[in-house]
C-alpha positions as a Markdown table, in Angstrom:
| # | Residue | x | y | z |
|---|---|---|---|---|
| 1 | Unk | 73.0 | -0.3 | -25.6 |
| 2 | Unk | 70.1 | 0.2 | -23.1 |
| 3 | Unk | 68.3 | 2.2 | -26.2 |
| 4 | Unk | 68.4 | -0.1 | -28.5 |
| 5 | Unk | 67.5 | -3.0 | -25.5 |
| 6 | Unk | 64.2 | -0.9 | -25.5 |
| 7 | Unk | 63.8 | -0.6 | -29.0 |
| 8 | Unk | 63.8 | -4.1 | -29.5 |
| 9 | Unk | 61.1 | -4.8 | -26.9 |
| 10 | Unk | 59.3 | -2.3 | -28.8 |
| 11 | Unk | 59.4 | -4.0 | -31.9 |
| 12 | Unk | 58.9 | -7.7 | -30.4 |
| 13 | Unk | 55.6 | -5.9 | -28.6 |
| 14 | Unk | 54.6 | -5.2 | -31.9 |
| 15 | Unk | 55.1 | -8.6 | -33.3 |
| 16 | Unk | 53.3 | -10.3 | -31.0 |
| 17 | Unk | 50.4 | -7.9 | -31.7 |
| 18 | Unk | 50.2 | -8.5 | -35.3 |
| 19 | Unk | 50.4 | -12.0 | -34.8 |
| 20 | Unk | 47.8 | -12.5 | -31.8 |
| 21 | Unk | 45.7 | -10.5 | -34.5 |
| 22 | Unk | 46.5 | -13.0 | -37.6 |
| 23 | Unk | 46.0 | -16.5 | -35.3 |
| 24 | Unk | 42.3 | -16.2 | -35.9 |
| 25 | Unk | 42.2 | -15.2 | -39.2 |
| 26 | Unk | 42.0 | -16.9 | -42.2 |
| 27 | Unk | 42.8 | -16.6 | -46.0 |
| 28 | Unk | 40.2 | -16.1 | -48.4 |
| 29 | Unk | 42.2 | -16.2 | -51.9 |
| 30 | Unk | 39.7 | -14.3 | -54.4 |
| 31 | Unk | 40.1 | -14.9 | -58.2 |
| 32 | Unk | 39.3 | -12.8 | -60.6 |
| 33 | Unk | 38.8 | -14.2 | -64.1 |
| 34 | Unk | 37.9 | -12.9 | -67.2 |
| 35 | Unk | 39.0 | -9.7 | -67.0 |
| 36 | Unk | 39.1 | -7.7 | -70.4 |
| 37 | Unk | 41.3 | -5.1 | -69.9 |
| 38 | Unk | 44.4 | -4.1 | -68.6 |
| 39 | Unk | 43.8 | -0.4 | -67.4 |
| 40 | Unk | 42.0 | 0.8 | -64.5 |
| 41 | Unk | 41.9 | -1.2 | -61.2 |
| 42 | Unk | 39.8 | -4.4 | -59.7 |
| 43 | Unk | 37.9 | -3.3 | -56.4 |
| 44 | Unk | 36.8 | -6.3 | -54.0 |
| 45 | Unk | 34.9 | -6.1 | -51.3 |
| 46 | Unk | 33.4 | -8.7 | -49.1 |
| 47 | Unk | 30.7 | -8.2 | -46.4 |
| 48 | Unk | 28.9 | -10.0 | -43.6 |
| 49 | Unk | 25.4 | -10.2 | -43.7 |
| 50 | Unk | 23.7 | -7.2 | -41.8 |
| 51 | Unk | 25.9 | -5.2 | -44.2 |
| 52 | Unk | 25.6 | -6.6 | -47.6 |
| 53 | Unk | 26.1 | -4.3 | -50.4 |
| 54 | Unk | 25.8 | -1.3 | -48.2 |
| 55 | Unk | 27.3 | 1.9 | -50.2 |
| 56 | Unk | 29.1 | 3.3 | -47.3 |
| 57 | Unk | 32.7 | 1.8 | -47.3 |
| 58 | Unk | 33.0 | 1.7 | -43.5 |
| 59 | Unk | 30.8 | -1.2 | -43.6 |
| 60 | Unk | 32.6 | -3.7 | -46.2 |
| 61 | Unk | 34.2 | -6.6 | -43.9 |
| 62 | Unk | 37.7 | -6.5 | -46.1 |
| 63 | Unk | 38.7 | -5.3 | -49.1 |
| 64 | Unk | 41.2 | -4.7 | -51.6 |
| 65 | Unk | 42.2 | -2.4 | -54.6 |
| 66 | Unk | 44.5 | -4.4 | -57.6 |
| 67 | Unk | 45.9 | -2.2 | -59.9 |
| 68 | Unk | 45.5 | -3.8 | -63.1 |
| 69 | Unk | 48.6 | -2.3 | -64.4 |
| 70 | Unk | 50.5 | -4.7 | -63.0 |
| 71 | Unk | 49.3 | -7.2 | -64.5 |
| 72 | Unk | 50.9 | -9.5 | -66.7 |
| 73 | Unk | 49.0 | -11.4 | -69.6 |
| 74 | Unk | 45.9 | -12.7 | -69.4 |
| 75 | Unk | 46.1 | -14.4 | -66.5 |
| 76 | Unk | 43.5 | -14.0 | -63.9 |
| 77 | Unk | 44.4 | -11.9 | -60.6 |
| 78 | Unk | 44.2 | -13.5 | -57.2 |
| 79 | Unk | 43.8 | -10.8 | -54.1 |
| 80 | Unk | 44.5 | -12.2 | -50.6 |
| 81 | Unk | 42.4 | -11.3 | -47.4 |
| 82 | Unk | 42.4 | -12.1 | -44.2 |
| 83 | Unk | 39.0 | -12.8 | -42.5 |
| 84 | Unk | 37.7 | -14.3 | -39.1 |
| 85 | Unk | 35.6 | -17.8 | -40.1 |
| 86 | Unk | 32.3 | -16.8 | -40.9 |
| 87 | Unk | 29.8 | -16.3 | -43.5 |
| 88 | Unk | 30.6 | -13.7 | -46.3 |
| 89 | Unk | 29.7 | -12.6 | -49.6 |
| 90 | Unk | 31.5 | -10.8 | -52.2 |
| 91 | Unk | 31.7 | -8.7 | -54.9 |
| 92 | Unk | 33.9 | -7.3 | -57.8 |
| 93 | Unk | 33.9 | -4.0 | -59.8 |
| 94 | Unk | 36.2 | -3.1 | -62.3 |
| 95 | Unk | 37.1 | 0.7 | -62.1 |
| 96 | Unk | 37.8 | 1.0 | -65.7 |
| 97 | Unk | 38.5 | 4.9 | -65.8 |
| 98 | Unk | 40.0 | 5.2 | -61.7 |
| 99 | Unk | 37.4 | 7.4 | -60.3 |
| 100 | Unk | 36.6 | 6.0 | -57.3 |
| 101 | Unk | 32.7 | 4.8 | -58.5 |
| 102 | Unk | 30.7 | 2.0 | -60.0 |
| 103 | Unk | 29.4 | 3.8 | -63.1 |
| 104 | Unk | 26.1 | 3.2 | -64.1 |
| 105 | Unk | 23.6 | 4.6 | -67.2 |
| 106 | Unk | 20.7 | 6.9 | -66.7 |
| 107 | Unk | 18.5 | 4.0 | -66.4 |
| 108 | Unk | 21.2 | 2.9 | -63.5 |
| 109 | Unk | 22.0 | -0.3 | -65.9 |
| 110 | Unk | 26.3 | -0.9 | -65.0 |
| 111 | Unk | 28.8 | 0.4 | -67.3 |
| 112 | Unk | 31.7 | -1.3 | -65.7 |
| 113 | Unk | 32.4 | -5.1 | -65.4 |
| 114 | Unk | 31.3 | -6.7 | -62.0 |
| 115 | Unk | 30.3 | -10.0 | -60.6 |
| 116 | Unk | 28.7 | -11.6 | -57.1 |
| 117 | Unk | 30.5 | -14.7 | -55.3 |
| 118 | Unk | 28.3 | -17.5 | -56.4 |
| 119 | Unk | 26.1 | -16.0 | -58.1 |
| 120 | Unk | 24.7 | -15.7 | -62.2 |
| 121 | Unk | 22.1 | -13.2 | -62.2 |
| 122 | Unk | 22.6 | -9.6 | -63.5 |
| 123 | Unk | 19.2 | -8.9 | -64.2 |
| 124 | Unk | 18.2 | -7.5 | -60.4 |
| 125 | Unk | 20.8 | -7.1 | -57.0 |
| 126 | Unk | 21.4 | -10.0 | -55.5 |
| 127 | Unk | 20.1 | -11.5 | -51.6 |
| 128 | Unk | 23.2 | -12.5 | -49.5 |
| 129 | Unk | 21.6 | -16.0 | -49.4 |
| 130 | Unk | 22.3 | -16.3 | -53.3 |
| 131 | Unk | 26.2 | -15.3 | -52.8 |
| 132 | Unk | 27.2 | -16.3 | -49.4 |
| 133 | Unk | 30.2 | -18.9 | -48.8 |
| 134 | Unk | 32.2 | -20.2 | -46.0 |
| 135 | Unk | 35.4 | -19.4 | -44.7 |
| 136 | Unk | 36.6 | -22.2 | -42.4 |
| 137 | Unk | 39.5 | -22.0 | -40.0 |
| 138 | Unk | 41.7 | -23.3 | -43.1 |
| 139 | Unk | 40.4 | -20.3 | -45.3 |
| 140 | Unk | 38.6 | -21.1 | -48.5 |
| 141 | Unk | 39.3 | -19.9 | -52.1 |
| 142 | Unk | 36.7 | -18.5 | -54.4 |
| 143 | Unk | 36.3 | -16.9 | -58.0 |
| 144 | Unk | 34.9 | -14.4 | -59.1 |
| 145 | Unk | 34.1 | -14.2 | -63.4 |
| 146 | Unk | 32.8 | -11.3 | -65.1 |
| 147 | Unk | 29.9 | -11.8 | -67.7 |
| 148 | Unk | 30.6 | -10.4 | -71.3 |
C-alpha cells in the first residue's frame, strides 16, 4: 500500500507540472486550406521574431507534423499549438514526397505547396511585419491557404 501511496504522489507531481506549464499558454488553432493532395505530410511551424524563418529547427517557437493520410475528404486540416501570448508568424510546407525538406528548383523557385500567415506574396521571402498576428490570453485562430 505504501508503494502505490508514493506512486500516486508521483503521478499527481506530474500533473501539476504539466498543468502549471499549460495555465499560461494559449491555443493557436492553424487551418490549413486548400490542400491538393492527400499523400505526404503538412509541416507548420511558427516563430517569434528574432527567429523568423531561420532553417535550423531549434529555433521554430512550435510546430507540428500532420500526416495527410489521415485525412478524410477535402476538408481542410486544423493543427493545435500551444503558445505563450505574443507575437508570431507562421508558415506551412507541404512535404509532398516525406523527406524531411522544402524542395526547391535549381533556380531555388519551390516545388512544394506553402503559404505565410497573412500574407499573399510568393514572388520574394516575406518580413515578419507582413505575417505576424496575435495570440491573446484566449488564443487566436488563423488560416493558412496554399496558392495554385
Amino acid at each position: 500500500m505504501k508503494r502505490c501511496a508514493s506512486h500516486w504522489r508521483f503521478v499527481a507531481a506530474g500533473c501539476l507540472t504539466v498543468l502549471g506549464t499549460a495555465a499560461g499558454a494559449a491555443n493557436l488553432a492553424v487551418t490549413v486550406d486548400n490542400i491538393e493532395e492527400d499523400k505526404g505530410v503538412l509541416r507548420v511551424a511558427v516563430y517569434k521574431e528574432p527567429n523568423w524563418l531561420d532553417e535550423d529547427s531549434k529555433n521554430v517557437t512550435a510546430g507540428k507534423v500532420y500526416d495527410l493520410t489521415e485525412r478524410r475528404g477535402d476538408e481542410p486540416v486544423v493543427v493545435n499549438l500551444d503558445l505563450e501570448p505574443g507575437e508570431y508568424g507562421a508558415v506551412v510546407y507541404h512535404d509532398v514526397n516525406t523527406n524531411n525538406q522544402f524542395d526547391k528548383n535549381l533556380l531555388g523557385i519551390p516545388k512544394e505547396p506553402y503559404a505565410f500567415s497573412l500574407c499573399a506574396s510568393k514572388f520574394r521571402r516575406p518580413k515578419f511585419e507582413e505575417c505576424k498576428f496575435e495570440v491573446g490570453e484566449d488564443g487566436a485562430a488563423i488560416t493558412l491557404s496554399f496558392k495554385e
